[in-house]
ZAMARGU-4260 file (C-alpha; in steps of 0.2 Angstrom, whole numbers, plus 5000, padded with zeros to 4 digits):
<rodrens>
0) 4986/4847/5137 | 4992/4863/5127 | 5002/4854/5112 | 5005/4838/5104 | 5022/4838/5104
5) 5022/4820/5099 | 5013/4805/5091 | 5015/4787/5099 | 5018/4774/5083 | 5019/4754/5081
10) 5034/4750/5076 | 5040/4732/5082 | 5027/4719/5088 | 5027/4704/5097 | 5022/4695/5086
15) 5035/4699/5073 | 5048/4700/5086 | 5045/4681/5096 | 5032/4671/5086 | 5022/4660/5097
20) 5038/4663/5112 | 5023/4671/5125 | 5037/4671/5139 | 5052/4681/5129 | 5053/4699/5135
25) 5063/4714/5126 | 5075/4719/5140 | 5086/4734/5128 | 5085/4741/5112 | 5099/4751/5100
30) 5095/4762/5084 | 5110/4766/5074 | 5102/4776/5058 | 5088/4762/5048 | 5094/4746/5059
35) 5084/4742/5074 | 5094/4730/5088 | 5083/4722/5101 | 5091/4711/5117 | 5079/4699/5123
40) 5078/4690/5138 | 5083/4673/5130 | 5098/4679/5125 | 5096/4686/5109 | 5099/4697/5099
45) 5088/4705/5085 | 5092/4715/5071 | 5079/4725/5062 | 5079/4739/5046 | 5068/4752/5051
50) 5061/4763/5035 | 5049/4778/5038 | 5032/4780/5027 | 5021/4796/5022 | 5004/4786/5020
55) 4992/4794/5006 | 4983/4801/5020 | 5000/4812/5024 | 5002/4800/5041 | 5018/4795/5044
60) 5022/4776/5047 | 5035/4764/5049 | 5038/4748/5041 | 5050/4735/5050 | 5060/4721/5041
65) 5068/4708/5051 | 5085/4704/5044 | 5092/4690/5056 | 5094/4686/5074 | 5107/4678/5086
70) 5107/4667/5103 | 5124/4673/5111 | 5124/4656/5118 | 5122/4661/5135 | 5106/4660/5148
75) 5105/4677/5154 | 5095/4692/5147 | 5105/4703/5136 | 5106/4719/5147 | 5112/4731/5136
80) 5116/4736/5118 | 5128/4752/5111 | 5132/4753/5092 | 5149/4760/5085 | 5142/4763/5066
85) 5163/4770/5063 | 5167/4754/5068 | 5152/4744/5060 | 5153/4735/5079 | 5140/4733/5092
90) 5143/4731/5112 | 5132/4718/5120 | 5131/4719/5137 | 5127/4702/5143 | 5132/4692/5160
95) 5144/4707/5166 | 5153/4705/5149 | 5153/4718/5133 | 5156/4708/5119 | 5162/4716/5103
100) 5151/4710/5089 | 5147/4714/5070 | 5134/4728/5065 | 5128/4716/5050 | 5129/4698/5055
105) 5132/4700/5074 | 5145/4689/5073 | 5157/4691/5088 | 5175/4701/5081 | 5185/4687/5078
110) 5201/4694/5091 | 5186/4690/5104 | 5189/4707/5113 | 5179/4708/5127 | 5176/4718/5144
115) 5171/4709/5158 | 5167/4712/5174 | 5155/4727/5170 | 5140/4731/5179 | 5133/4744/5165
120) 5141/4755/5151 | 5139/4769/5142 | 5146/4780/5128 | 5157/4795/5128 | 5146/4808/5116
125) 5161/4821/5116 | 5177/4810/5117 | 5194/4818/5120 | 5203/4805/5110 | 5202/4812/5093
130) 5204/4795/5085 | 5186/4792/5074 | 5190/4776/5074 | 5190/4774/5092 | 5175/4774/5105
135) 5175/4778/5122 | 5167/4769/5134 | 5162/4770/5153 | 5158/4755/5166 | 5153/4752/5182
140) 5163/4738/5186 | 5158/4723/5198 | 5172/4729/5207 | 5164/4740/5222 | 5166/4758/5220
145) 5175/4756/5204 | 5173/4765/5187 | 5183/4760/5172 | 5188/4771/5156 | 5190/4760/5139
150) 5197/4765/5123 | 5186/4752/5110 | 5194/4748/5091 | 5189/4739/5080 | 5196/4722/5085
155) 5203/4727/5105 | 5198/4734/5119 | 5211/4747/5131 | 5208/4750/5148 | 5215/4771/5151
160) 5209/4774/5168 | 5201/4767/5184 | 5191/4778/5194 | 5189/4778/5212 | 5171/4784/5220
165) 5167/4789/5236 | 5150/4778/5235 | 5145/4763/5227 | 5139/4770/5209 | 5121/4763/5202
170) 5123/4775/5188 | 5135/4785/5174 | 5134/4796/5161 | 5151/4800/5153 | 5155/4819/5143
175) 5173/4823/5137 | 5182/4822/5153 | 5168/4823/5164 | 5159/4808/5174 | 5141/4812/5182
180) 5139/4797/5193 | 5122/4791/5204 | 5130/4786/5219 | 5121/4778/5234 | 5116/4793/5242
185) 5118/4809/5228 | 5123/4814/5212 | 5142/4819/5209 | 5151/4825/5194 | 5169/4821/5191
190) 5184/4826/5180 | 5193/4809/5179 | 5208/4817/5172 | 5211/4829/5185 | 5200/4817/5199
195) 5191/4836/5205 | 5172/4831/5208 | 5157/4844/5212 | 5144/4835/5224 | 5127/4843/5218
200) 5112/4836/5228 | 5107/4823/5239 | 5099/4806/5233 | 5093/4789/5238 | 5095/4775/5228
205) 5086/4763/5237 | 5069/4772/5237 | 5070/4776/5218 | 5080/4770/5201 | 5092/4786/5196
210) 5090/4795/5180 | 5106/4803/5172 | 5103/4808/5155 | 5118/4818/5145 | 5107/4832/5134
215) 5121/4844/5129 | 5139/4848/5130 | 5144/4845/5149 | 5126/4846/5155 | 5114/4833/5161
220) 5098/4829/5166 | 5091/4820/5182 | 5082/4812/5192 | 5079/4823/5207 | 5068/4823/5223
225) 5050/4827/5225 | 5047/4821/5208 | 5058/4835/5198 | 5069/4834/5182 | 5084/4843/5188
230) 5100/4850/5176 | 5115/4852/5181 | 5130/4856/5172 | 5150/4848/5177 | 5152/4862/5187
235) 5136/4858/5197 | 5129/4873/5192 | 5108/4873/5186 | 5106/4886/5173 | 5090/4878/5169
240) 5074/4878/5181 | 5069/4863/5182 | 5053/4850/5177 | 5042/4843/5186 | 5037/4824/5182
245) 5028/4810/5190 | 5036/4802/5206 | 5035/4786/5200 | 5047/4791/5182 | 5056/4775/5177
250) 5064/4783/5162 | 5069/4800/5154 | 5075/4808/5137 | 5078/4827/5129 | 5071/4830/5112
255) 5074/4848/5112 | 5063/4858/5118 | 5057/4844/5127 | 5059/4832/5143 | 5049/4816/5141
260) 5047/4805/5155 | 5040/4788/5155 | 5032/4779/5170 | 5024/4763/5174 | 5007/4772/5165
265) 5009/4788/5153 | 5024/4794/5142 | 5023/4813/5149 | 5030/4827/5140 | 5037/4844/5147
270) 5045/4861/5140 | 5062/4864/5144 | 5055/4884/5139 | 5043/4886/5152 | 5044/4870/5164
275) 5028/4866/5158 | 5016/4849/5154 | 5014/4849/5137 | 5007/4832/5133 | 5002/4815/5141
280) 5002/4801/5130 | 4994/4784/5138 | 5007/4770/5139 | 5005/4754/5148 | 5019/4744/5155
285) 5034/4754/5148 | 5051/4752/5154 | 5063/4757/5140 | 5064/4775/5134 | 5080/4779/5123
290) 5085/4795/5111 | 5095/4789/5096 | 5102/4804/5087 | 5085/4813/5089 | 5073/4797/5089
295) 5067/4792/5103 | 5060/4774/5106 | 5050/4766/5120 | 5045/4749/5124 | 5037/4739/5133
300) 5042/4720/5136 | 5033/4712/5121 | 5032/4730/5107 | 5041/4746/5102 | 5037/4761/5099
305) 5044/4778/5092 | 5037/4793/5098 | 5039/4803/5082 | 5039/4824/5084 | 5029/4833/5074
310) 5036/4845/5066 | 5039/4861/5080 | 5032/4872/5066 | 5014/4862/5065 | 5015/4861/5085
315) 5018/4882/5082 | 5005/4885/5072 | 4993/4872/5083 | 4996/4882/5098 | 4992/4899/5088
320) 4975/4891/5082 | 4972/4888/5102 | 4975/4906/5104 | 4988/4901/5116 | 5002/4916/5109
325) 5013/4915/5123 | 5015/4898/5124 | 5020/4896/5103 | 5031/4912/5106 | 5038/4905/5118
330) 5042/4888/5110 | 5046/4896/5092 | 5062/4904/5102 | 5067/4889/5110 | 5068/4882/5091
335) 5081/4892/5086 | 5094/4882/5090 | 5087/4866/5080 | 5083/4877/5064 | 5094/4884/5052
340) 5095/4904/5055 | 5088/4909/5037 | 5075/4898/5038 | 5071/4903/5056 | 5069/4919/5055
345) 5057/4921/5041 | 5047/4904/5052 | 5049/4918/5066 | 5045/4932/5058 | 5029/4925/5052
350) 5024/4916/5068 | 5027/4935/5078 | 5016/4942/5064 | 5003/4928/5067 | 5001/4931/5084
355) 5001/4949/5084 | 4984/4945/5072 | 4976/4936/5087 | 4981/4946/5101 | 4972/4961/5088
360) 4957/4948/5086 | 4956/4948/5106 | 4957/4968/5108 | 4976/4965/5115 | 4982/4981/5107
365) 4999/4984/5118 | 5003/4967/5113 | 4998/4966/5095 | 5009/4984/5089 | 5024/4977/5101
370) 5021/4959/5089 | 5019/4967/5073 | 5033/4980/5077 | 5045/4963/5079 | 5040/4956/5065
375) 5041/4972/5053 | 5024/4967/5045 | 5019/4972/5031 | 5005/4986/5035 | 4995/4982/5020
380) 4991/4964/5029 | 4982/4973/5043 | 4973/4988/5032 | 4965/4976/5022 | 4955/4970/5038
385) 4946/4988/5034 | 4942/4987/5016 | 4938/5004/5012 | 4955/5012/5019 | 4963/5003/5004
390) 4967/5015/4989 | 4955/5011/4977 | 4970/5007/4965 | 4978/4997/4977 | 4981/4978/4967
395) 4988/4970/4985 | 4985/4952/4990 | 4986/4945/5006 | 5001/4932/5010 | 4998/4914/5007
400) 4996/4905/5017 | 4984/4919/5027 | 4992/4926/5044 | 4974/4924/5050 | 4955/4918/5046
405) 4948/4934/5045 | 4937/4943/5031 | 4938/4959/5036 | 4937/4969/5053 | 4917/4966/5051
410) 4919/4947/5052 | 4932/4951/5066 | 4922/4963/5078 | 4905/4951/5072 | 4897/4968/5068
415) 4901/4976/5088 | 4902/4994/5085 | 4911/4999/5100 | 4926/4984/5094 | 4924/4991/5077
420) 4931/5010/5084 | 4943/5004/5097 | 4953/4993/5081 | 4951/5009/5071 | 4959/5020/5085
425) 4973/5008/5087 | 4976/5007/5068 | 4977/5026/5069 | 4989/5025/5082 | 4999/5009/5075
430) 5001/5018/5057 | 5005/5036/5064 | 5020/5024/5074 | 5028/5016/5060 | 5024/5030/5047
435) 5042/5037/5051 | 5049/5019/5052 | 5057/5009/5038 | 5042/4997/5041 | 5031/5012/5031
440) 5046/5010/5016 | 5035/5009/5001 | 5020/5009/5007 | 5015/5025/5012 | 5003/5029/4999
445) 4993/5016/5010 | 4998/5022/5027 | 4993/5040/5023 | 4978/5037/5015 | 4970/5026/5028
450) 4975/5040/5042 | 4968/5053/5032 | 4950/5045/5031 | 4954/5038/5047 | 4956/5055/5054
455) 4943/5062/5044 | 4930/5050/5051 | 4934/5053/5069 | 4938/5071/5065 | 4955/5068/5073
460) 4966/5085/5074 | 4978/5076/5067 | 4969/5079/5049 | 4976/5095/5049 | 4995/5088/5053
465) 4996/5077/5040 | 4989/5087/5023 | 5002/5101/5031 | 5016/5090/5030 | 5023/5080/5017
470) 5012/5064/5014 | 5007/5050/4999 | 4989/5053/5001 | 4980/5043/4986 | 4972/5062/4977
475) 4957/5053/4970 | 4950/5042/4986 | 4955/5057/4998 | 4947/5068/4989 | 4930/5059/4989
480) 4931/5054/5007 | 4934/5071/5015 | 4919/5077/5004 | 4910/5063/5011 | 4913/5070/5028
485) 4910/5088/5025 | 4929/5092/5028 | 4931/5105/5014 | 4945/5115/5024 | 4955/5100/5024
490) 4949/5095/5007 | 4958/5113/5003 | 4974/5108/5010 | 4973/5093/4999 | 4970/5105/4985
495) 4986/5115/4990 | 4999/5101/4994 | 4996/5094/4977 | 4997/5112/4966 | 4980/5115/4963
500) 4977/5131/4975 | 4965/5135/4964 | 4953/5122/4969 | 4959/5125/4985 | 4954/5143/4986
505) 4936/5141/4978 | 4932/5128/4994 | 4938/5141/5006 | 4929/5155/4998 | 4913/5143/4997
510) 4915/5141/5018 | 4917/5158/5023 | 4901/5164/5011 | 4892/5150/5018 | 4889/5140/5005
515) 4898/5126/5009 | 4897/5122/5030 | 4913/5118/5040 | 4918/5125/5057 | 4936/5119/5056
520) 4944/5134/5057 | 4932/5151/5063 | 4948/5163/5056 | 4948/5153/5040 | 4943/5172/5030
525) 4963/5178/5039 | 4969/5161/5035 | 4965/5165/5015 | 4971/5183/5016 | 4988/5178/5025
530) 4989/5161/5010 | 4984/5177/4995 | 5000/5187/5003 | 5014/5173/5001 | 5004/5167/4987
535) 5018/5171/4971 | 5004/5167/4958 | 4998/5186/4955 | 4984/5181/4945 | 4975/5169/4956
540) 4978/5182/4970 | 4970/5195/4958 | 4957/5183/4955 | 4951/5183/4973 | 4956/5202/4979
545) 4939/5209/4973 | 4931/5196/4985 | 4943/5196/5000 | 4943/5216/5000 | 4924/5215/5001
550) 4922/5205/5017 | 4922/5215/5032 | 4937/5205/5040 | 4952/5213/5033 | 4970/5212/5036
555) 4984/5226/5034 | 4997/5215/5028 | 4985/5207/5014 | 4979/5226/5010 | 4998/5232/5010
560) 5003/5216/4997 | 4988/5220/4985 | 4994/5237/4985 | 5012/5234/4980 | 5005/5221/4967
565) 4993/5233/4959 | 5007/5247/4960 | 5020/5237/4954 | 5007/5230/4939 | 5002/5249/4934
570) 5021/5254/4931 | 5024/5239/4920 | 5009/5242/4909 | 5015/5261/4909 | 5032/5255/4905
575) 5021/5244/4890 | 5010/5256/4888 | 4997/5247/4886 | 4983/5260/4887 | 4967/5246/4891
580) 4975/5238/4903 | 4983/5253/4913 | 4966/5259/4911 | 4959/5244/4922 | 4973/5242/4934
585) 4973/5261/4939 | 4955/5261/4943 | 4957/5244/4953 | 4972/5254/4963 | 4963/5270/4965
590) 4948/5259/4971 | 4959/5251/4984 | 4966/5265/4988 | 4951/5274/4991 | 4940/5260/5002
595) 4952/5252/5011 | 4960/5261/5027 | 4973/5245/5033 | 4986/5245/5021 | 5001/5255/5026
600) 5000/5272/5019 | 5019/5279/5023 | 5026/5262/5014 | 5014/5265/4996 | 5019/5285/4995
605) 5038/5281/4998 | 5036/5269/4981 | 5022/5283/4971 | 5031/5298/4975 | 5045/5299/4961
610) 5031/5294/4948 | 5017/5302/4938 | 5002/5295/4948 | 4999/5310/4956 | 4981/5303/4957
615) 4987/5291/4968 | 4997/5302/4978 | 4983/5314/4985 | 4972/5299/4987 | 4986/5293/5000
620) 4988/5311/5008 | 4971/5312/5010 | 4971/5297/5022 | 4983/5306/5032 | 4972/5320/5034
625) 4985/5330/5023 | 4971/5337/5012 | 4979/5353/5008 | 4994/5341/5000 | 4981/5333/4993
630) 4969/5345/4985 | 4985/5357/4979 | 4992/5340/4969 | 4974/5340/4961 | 4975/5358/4957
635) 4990/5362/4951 | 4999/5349/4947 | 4985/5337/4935 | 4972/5352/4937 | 4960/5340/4939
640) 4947/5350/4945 | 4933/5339/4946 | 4944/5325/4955 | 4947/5338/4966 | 4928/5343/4970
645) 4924/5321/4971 | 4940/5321/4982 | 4929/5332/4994 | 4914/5324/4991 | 4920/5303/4994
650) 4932/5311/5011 | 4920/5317/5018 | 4904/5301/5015 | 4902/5295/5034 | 4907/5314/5041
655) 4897/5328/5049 | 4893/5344/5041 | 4906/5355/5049 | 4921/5342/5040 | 4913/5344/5023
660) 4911/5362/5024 | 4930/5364/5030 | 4938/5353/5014 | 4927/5365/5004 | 4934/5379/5011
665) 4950/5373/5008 | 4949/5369/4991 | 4942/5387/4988 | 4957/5392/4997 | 4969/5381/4985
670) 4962/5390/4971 | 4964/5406/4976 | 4981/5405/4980 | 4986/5423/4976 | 5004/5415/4971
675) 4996/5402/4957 | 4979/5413/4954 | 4976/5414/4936 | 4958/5417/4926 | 4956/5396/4926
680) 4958/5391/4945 | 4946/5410/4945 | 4932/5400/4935 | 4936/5384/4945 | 4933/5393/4960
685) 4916/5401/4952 | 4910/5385/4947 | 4915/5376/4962 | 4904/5388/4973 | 4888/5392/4959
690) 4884/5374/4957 | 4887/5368/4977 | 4881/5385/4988 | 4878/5372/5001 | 4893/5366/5005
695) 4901/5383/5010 | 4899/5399/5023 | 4892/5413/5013 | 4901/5426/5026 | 4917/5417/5024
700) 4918/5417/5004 | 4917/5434/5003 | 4928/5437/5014 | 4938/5427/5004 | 4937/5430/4986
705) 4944/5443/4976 | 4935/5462/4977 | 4934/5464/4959 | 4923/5449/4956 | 4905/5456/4950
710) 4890/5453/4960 | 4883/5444/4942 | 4897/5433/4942 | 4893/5425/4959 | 4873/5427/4956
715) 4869/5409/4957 | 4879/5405/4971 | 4872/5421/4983 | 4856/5417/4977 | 4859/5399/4982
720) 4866/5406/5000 | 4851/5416/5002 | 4838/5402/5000 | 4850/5391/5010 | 4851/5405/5025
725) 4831/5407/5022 | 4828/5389/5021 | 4836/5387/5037 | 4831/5401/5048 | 4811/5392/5046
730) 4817/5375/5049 | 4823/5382/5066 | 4806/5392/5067 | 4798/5378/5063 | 4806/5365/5076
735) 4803/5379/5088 | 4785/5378/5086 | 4787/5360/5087 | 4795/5360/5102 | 4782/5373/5112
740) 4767/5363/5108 | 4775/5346/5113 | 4778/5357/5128 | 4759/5360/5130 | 4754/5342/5128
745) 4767/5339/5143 | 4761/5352/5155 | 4741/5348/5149 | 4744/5329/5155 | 4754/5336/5170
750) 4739/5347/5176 | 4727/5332/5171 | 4735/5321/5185 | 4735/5335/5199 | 4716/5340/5197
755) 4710/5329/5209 | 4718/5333/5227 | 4727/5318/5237 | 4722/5315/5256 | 4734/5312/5266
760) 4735/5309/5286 | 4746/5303/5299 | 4734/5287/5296 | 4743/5283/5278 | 4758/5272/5276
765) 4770/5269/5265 | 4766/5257/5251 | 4784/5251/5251 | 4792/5254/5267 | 4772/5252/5278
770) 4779/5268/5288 | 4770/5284/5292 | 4773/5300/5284 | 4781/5312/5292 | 4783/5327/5281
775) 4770/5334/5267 | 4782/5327/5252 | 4777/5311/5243 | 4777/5301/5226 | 4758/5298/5221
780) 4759/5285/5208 | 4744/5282/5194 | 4736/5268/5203 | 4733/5279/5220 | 4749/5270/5230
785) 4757/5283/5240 | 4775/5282/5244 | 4791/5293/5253 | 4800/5300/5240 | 4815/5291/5246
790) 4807/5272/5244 | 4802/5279/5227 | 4819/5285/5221 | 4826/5269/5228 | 4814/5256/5219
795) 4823/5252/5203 | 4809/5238/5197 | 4791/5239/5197 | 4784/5236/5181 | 4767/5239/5186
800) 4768/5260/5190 | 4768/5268/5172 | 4767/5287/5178 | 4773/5297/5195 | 4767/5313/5201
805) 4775/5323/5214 | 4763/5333/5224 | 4762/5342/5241 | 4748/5337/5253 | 4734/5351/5257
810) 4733/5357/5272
</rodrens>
């Protein structure tokens, strides 16, 4: 069976009970609180204390005491017995009478009261009368189809109403107003107020003994056909399915959320939850079975028993050792009703979080997160199945007792690697869930740390998401476990989210120079130039320029920002003049300004024209191809004339001859501006063509410069353009003597391959197309294959044929 619900122990023998009377037989029993009333078959009646015992084993036990007994003074068995504990009376039902007796001396009352002519009686649970010192009671009278409501005192009897059935009744049960009768052929319910009665369902009474047993307000259990344990409520309604017992059940009770049924062999036991046999408990010979207030009592004709519950939270946590969840889920909600609502939610809570452990222990993933969601469980209960997703400063213990018997997911998985990854992808997906829950509510150090090294061992996108948003990663235990997995870019992000952009930097840098191996993000250089541009820490993106301007991937908008920063840094340390620094920071401008061709050049002359930096200025003019702007800035306005010749010189690295030559000449030109012509830009000019002759037209310079210059003053620079013109007239000599004996070679090989003559006859074919010639042109190839000129010019691969000849046959 799935649960032991119950547990079958001695309480009255026969021995204690009849002494050496072998023939005597129990026929009914009462229990009202500790005292125990038995009704032989001799007439008497027996009255017992009944105390339970915890042995030192932690078994319970009960110890009986006899207190006295009485001989009604009658022959006939006592048939039935019903105890009034307001009244301190008990009914004996014996020889169709109910005699009202004392609870303590069972004494008969000394008014007499009786009842007579009753067949069977029973209690009213649920009375209407409103009197606690009054009991109801309900008989089958002797009289045929005739039931009889009592009002019972403490020294009297009252007869209120006398019910009419359609059928002779074997069988009542009595609930506030309502009757539910076994009649000869079916069940019935009747308001005996009102006399409205509701059949419900067919019944034979002489093929079996009818079972009606009251288990709730206005609904009742019984004994139905085919061997089932029907419910039916006073309006004949069934709102519960119904059990299925053994066709030979002699007997029933309800002991919530249980049906047990007793037959001539077993005490069985059924859910009222799922309609299921939960237990079978061997019992020979029984033929009483009674629930008193919760305890039941079952007997055979010589012994009694009590078939004590176990406690429904032991029979919970039995089934969860089983590994049978649904069942304990099920039977933990059917005890709500019998458990106080604090209590039973932290019972339930703990029980949901309990199974959810062995639906995880049995790969049930869908149905573990769904448990563990119920029960709001702590998160750290199932990280700690993976020890080295705890933070290392975590001081956690697990509840007591444990919600499970395992270790650690090792112990779990016994070592199965594929077990291993699919809990670690569930605890990914469990803890991404609740991180946005209250469930993650002071825990989320844990929850972010595990995903992260989670994520970082799978190398999960998700990485990426997390250190981006706002998280509780543990600094120290992340930052080891992503170097462990070589996740440096991330390891960045770390760096960043928690202020140090510094260490965050240095990683990148180390990635993209290939000192450090990561392929997590192949832009990761544009990533750092577009962090350097929002970065509002000047110096750490000074610190990194130098670097980031040297790789060949460059960004306008991080070349445009450096810009504006260096700029805005110049004019402050002008403002400070602070001569060192400007020093620096102007050459780190200029240097910018010079190599790099992405920033945006309109933007930096809008902010340097109304200033001094006329430097700066013609450098920017110069990459608009302004040069004249630019080389007149030079010249007049800082008279800079060397900056002026390198500004020709560093324009022009990469160009051909002709560019250099023309900013030459225009330099010249700015220089001897007749408007601004003075003796210095003269010598400027002199010096600019003496010492570079090469860089100029010799033609156009003097048609340029000023007719009263001397011939001594430009000496060098004519004597320069002679040897220059000299120099160049035998290069061209030179490569033309080069180029006519190279010619010679060619035409020597060329007569060398058409020496020998080449035959050819309406006999030769094609070596590519195997067709005759039909016309004296052909290809003669080095290896003697003869081809049309056609199939020749048409053959794009033959790696063999290294030289072709063109000839014309000989006739």
């Amino acid at each position: 069976m799935s649960v032991k619900a119950f547990e079958l122990i001695p309480a009255v023998d026969c021995e204690l009970l009849m002494g050496d009377r072998v023939r005597i037989n129990i026929e009914c029993i009462e229990c009202c609180g500790k005292n125990l009333f038995i009704g032989s078959s001799d007439c008497y009646i027996y009255h017992f204390l009944l105390a339970e015992k915890i042995s030192t084993t932690g078994k319970l036990t009960f110890s009986v005491t006899k207190q006295l007994c009485r001989h009604l003074g009658l022959k006939k068995p006592v048939n039935e017995l019903r105890a009034a504990s307001a009244l301190s009376r008990l009914m004996v039902l014996c020889d169709n009478t109910i005699t009202l007796t004392n609870m303590l001396n069972l004494e008969p009352v000394p008014t007499g009261a009786k009842i007579k002519g009753a067949v069977t009686f029973t209690v009213n649970q649920n009375p209407v009368s409103g009197d606690p010192f009054c009991v109801e009671v309900c008989i089958i009278s002797v009289k045929r189809r005739t039931i009889q409501i009592y009002m019972v005192y403490e020294d009297r009897v009252q007869i209120v109403k006398e019910v009419c059935t359609p059928e002779q009744p074997f069988a009542v049960t009595l609930d506030g107003y309502f009757l539910c009768i076994a009649l000869t052929t079916q069940y019935i319910t009747m308001n005996y107020s009102t006399g409205a009665s509701q059949d419900l369902f067919p019944y034979n009474s002489e093929e079996k003994r009818p079972i009606i047993r009251r288990i709730g307000r206005e609904e009742f259990l019984l004994a139905g056909p085919g061997g089932l344990g029907m419910f039916a409520t006073a309006a004949g309604i069934s709102q519960r399915a119904p059990v299925r017992w053994s066709e030979k059940v002699i007997e029933a009770a309800v002991c919530f959320p249980y049906v047990v049924a007793l037959d001539d062999e077993f005490v069985t036991v059924h859910s009222m939850l799922d309609q299921q046999r939960k237990q079978t408990l061997p019992f020979r010979d029984g033929h009483i079975l009674q629930d008193f207030e919760g305890r039941l009592l079952v007997a055979t004709h010589k012994q009694v028993y009590v078939l004590a519950p176990l406690p429904l939270e032991r029979q919970i946590q039995d089934l969860l050792v089983s590994h049978k969840v649904e069942e304990a889920l099920v039977l933990a909600k059917g005890a709500r009703k019998n458990i106080p609502k604090d209590k039973f939610q932290v019972m339930y809570r703990r029980i949901l979080q309990q199974a959810g452990f062995i639906q995880f222990a049995q790969l049930q993933f869908l149905e573990a997160k769904e448990l563990f969601r119920k029960s709001q469980l702590d998160v750290r209960e199932l990280i700690s199945l993976f020890p080295l997703l705890m933070p290392s400063t975590s001081m956690f213990t697990r509840s007591h007792p444990p919600l499970h018997e395992y270790a650690d997911l090792n112990q779990l998985t016994q070592g199965d690697q594929e077990k291993i990854t699919k809990c670690k992808h569930f605890l990914m997906s469990y803890l991404n869930e609740v991180r946005s829950t209250d469930v993650a509510n002071g825990y989320m150090e844990y929850i972010d740390t595990a995903l992260l090294k989670l994520y970082a061992e799978a190398n999960h996108e998700s990485l990426l998401d997390l250190l981006v948003s706002e998280n509780s990663c543990n600094l120290k235990d992340s930052i080891t476990w992503l170097e462990k997995h070589k996740k440096y870019f991330a390891l960045g992000l770390l760096y960043h989210y928690n202020g140090q952009d510094d260490n965050a930097l240095q990683l990148w840098v180390k990635i993209v120079n290939g000192d450090l191996q990561d392929t997590t993000r192949t832009d990761l250089f544009d990533y750092i130039v577009d962090f350097l541009s929002f970065c509002p820490n000047r110096d750490m993106v000074w610190k990194y320029a130098d670097w980031a301007l040297q790789k060949n991937e460059e960004k306008e908008k991080f070349h445009t920002h450096l810009a504006v920063l260096y700029l805005d840094e110049v004019l402050q340390l002008k403002m400070r003049k602070s001569s060192e620094a400007l020093k620096l920071m102007q050459a780190k401008l200029r240097s910018l300004l010079q190599q790099s061709s992405l920033y945006r050049v309109q933007l930096l002359i809008g902010k340097i024209k109304d200033t001094d930096l006329h430097m700066e200025l013609a450098i920017l003019y110069g990459k608009l191809e302004e040069h004249d702007r630019a080389l007149h800035i030079l010249v007049h306005n800082i008279q800079d004339f060397e900056a002026a010749k390198k500004y020709c010189l560093w324009n022009s690295e990469g160009k051909d001859d002709a560019y250099r030559r023309r900013l030459f000449h225009l330099l010249l030109s700015v220089y001897l501006e007749s408007a601004n012509a003075n003796d210095r830009l003269y010598m400027a000019a002199v010096d600019l063509l003496n010492y570079h002759p090469a860089e100029f037209d010799a033609v156009r310079v003097l048609q340029l410069v000023p007719e009263t210059w001397s011939m001594s003053l430009l000496a060098p620079f004519l004597i320069g353009a002679m040897r220059q013109s000299i120099h160049a007239d035998r290069m061209t000599q030179l490569t033309l003597g080069l180029s006519r004996s190279e010619n010679m070679i060619y035409k020597c090989d060329k007569l060398k391959l058409t020496r020998n003559p080449v035959r050819l006859s309406d006999k030769k074919t094609c070596q590519i197309c195997c067709k005759p010639f039909s016309e004296p042109a052909f290809v003669h190839y080095p290896n003697g294959s003869l081809v049309h000129t056609h199939c020749a010019a048409s053959r794009r691969t033959n790696t063999i044929l290294a030289s072709v000849s063109t000839c014309t046959s000989q006739t």
